[in-house]
Structure formats: structure tokens, C-alpha cells
VMD Tcl script that draws the C-alpha trace (Angstrom):
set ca {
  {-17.31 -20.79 5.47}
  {-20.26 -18.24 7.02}
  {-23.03 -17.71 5.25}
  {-23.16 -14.49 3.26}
  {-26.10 -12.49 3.71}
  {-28.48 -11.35 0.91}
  {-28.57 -8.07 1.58}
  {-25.22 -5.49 0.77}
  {-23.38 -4.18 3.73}
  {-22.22 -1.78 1.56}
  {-24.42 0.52 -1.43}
  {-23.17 3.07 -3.22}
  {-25.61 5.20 -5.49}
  {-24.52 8.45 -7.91}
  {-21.23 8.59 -5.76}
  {-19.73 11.42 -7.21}
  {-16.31 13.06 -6.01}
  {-15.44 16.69 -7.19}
  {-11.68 17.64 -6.08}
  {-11.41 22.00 -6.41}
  {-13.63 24.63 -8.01}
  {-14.31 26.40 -11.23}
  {-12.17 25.71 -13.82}
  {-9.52 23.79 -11.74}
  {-11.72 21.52 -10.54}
  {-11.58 17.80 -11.02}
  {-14.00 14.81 -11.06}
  {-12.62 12.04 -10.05}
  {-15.96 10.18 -9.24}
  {-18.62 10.37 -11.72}
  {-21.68 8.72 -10.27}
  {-20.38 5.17 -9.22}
  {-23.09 2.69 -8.01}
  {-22.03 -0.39 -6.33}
  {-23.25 -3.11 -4.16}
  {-21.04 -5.14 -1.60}
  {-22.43 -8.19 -0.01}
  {-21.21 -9.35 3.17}
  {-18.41 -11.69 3.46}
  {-17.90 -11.33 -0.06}
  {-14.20 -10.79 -1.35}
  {-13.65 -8.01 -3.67}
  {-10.54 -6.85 -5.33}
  {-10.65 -3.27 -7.24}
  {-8.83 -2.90 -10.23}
  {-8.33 -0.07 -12.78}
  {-5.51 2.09 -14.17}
  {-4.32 5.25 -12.23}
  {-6.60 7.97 -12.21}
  {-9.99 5.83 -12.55}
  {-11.33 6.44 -9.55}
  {-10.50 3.70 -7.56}
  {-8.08 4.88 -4.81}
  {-10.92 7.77 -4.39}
  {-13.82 4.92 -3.95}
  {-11.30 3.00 -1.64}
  {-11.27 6.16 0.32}
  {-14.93 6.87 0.57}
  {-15.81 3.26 1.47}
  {-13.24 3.57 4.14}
  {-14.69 6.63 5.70}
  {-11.73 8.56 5.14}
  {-13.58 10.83 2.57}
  {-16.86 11.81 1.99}
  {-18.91 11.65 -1.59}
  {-19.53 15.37 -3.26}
  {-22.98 13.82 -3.90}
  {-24.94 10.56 -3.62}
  {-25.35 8.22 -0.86}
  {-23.14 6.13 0.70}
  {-25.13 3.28 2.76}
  {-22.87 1.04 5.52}
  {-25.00 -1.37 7.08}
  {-28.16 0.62 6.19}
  {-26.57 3.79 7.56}
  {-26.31 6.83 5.35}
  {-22.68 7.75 5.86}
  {-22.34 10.58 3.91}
  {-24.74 12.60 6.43}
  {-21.74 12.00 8.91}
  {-20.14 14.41 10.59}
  {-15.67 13.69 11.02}
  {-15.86 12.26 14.66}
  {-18.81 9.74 13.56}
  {-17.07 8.74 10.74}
  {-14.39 7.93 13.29}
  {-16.38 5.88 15.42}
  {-17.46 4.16 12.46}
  {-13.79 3.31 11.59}
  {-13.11 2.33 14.83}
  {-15.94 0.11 15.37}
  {-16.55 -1.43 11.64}
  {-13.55 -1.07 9.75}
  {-9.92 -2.60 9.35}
  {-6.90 -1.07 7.40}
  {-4.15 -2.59 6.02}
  {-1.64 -0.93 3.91}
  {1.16 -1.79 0.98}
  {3.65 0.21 3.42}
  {3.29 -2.20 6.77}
  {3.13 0.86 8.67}
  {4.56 -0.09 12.23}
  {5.94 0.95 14.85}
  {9.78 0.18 14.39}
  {10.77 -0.52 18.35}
  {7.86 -2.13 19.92}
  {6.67 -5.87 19.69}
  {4.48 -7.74 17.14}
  {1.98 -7.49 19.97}
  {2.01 -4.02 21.01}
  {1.94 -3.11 16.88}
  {-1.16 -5.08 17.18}
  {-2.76 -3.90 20.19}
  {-2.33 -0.52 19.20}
  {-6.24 -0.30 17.91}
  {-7.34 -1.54 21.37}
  {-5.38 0.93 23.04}
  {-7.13 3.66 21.40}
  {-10.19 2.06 22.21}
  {-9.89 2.04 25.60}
  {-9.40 -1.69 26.26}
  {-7.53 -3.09 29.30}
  {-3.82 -4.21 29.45}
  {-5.29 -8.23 29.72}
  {-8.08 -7.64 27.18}
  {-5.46 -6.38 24.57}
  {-3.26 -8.57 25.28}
  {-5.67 -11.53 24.66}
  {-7.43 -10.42 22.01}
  {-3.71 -9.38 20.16}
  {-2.48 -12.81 21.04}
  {-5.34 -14.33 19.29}
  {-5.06 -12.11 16.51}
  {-1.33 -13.17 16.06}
  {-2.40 -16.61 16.54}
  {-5.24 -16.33 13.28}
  {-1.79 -15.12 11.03}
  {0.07 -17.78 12.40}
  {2.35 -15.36 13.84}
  {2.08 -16.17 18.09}
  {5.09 -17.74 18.65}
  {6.83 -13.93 17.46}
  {4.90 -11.98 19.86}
  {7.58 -10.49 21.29}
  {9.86 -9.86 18.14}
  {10.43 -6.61 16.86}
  {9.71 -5.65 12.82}
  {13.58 -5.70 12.45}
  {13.33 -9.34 13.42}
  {10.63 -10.26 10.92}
  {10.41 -10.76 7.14}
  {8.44 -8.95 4.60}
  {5.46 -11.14 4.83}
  {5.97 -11.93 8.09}
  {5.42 -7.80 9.00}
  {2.31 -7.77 6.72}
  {0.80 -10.74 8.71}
  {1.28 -8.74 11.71}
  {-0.34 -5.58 9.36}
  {-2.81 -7.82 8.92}
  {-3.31 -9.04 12.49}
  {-3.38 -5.36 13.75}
  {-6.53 -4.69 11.28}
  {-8.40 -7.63 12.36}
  {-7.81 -7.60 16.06}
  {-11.13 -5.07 16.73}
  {-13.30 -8.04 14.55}
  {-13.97 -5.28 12.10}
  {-17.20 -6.52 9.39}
  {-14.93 -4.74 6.86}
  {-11.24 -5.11 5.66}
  {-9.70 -3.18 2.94}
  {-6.45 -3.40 2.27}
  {-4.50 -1.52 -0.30}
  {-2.26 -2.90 -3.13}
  {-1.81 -5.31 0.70}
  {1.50 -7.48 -1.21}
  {3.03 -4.23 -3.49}
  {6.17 -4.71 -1.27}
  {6.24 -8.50 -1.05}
  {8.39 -10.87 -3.71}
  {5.51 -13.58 -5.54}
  {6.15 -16.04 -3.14}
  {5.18 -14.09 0.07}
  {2.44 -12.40 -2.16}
  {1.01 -15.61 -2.41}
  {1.34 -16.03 0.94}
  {-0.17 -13.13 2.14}
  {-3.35 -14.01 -0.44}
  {-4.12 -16.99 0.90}
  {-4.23 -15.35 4.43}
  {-6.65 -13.09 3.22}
  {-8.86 -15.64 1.85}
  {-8.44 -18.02 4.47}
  {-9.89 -14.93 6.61}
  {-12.39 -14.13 4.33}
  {-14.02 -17.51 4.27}
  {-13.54 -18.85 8.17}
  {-14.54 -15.71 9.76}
  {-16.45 -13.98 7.13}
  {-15.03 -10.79 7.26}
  {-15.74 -9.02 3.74}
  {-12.27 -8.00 1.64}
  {-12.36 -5.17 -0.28}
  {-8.58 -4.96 -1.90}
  {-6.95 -2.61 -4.29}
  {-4.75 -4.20 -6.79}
  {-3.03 -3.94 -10.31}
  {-2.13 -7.59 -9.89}
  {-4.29 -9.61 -12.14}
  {-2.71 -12.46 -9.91}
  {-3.71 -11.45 -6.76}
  {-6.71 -9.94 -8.06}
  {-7.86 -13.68 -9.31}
  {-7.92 -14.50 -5.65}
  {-11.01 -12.37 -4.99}
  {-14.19 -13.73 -5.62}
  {-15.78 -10.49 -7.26}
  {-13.40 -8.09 -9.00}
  {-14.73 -4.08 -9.98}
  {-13.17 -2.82 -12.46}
  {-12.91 1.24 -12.53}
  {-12.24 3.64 -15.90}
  {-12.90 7.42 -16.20}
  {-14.44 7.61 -12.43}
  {-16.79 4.93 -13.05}
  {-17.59 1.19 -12.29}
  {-16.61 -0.08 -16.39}
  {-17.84 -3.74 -15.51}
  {-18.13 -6.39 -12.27}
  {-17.19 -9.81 -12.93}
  {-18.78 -12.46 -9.95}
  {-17.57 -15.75 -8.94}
  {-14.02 -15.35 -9.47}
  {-12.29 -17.05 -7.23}
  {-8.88 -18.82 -7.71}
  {-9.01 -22.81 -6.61}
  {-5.72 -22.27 -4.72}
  {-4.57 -25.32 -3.12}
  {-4.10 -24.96 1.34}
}
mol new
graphics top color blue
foreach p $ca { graphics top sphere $p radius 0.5 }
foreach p [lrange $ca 0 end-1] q [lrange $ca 1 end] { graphics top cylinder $p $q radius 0.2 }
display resetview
């Protein structure tokens, strides 16, 4: 497993999130503070409207905080402008969805070396690194297979693949197995934490899934726009 580093990759402080003015306006954030160390595994939990999808959002560079500061790797992201955030995304971050989000009439591989293609990369450079990425999912031998031609899990590993092909420090995947059966939710977990601890890459998942959530090795719990309570060391012993 690498070795996590002491410092966070990830700091939140006063994070507030104000949606509208006057008297139709709405706080969904209420001053969260959070640390995230790196190569930890976090899974977010909390009942609709806590604040959680909005955090998800920030920490993703998708959104920006009304107030406070949002550090990422001792850069204060909030002071961002849209294209930087975008280069941070590009760069840093990896995506994965409950919707698998591909394209319907292209390859596993050319779903996955979409990211590479908008960075720029050369036809033999993505199709190396997407063939690798297949090859961490288990998924290599389907290259060429359509999303038609693949199961449930079987698209979310190639999700999956497609998030991690850039070597982003940063996954976060949302509610990642909410259209998987328990058996391919399973599945899909122990991907995630098989990633997690081989190549370090820090998890942050949303979840109502106390199962999958027990997976993680640090879960946040959200209420009312704020972090209720953090429980550490977590982690399910789930057999290879």
C-alpha cells in the first residue's frame, strides 16, 4: 500500500455555500471544515439536502465556496478563476458517476481515452496509457467491445478506468454502484479499494449505502450543511 502523507491534500475551512438572494436565498453550506489526507478513502454520507452533493461539488472544482477557503495541495482554489479550475480538473482530478456516462457506439478504449484526447495526447500515448488503464479494472481483453456488449459492472469498470487513466491524485465518485445489483456493487467496491491502496489514489465517494460506505476507511457524515461527525479507521476486512 503507499504511504499516506501527513499533511491533507485537501482543507476546507468556513466553506460556506449561499444558493440566490434576499429572501429566496438558500444555505446549503454553513461553514464546513474538513481535512483529507492523501491516499486516504473517504465515503460521504448524509440525508438529502445536508450539504453533501454541494461539498462533493466544491471539492471537485465544479463550484466555488460563497466564502472560506478551499486549499488543494496547498493551493487556494477558491481564488480561481473557471479555466484554472479546469486545468485543475484536468490535471488532478478523476470523475466517476452513478450514470456510467459513455459514449454508446465507440469502444471500451476510446470511452477511456476520451480524457487524453482532450488533453492533447497522441494516438499511441492514449492508446497505451487506456490499455493500461483497462488492464488495472481487469477489463483489457474488452478493449474493443462496445457498452451494449458489457454488463452493468463491467461499464462502471470502464467508468472507472476512464477516471483514472490521466493518474489523477483525486477520485470522487458519486453514489459510483446506485445502478449496480449487490453483487456487482461489491464488485465495483473492492475495485475501488484495491485502487485506493496499490496506487494510492485518495477516494472521496458519495453514498447512502451504509454497505458500501463501510468500505471506506474514513466516513463524513453531513446534517443541516455541516460536517455532524467523522468516524476514522473504518475500513471493511473484505476478503480478495
Amino acid at each position: 500500500m503507499a504511504e499516506r502523507v501527513a499533511d491533507p491534500i485537501i482543507r476546507l475551512r468556513g466553506v460556506t455555500k449561499t444558493y440566490g438572494e434576499g429572501a429566496t436565498a438558500f444555505q446549503a453550506l454553513k461553514g464546513v471544515d474538513l481535512d483529507i489526507t492523501g491516499g486516504d478513502f473517504v465515503a460521504v454520507m448524509g440525508p438529502s439536502g445536508s450539504g453533501k452533493s454541494t461539498t462533493m461539488n466544491i471539492l471537485g472544482c465544479l463550484d466555488v465556496p460563497t466564502d472560506g477557503e478551499f486549499m488543494f495541495k496547498d493551493v487556494h482554489i477558491e481564488t480561481l478563476d473557471r479555466d484554472q479550475r479546469a486545468l485543475v480538473r484536468r490535471k488532478y482530478l478523476g470523475f466517476v458517476f452513478q450514470g456510467f456516462n459513455l459514449l454508446s457506439r465507440t469502444s471500451a478504449l476510446e470511452n477511456v481515452e476520451l480524457p487524453l484526447l482532450y488533453r492533447g495526447e497522441d494516438k499511441k500515448t492514449r492508446h497505451d496509457m487506456g490499455m493500461a488503464a483497462l488492464e488495472k479494472v481487469g477489463l483489457d481483453k474488452w478493449w474493443d467491445h462496445t457498452p451494449a456488449e458489457l454488463s452493468g459492472g463491467q461499464q462502471q469498470r470502464v467508468a472507472i478506468a476512464r477516471a483514472i487513466v490521466t493518474n489523477p491524485d483525486v477520485l470522487l465518485a458519486d453514489e459510483p454502484t446506485g445502478n449496480l445489483d449487490s453483487e456487482r456493487s461489491v464488485e465495483i467496491m473492492k475495485l475501488l479499494t484495491q485502487l485506493n491502496q496499490e496506487s494510492g489514489i485518495t477516494v472521496l465517494m458519495v453514498t447512502h449505502e451504509p454497505d458500501m460506505a463501510a468500505f471506506a476507511n474514513t466516513i463524513v457524515h453531513f446534517k443541516d450543511g455541516l460536517v455532524e461527525r467523522i468516524e476514522t479507521g473504518m475500513r471493511a476486512r473484505v476478503d480478495a
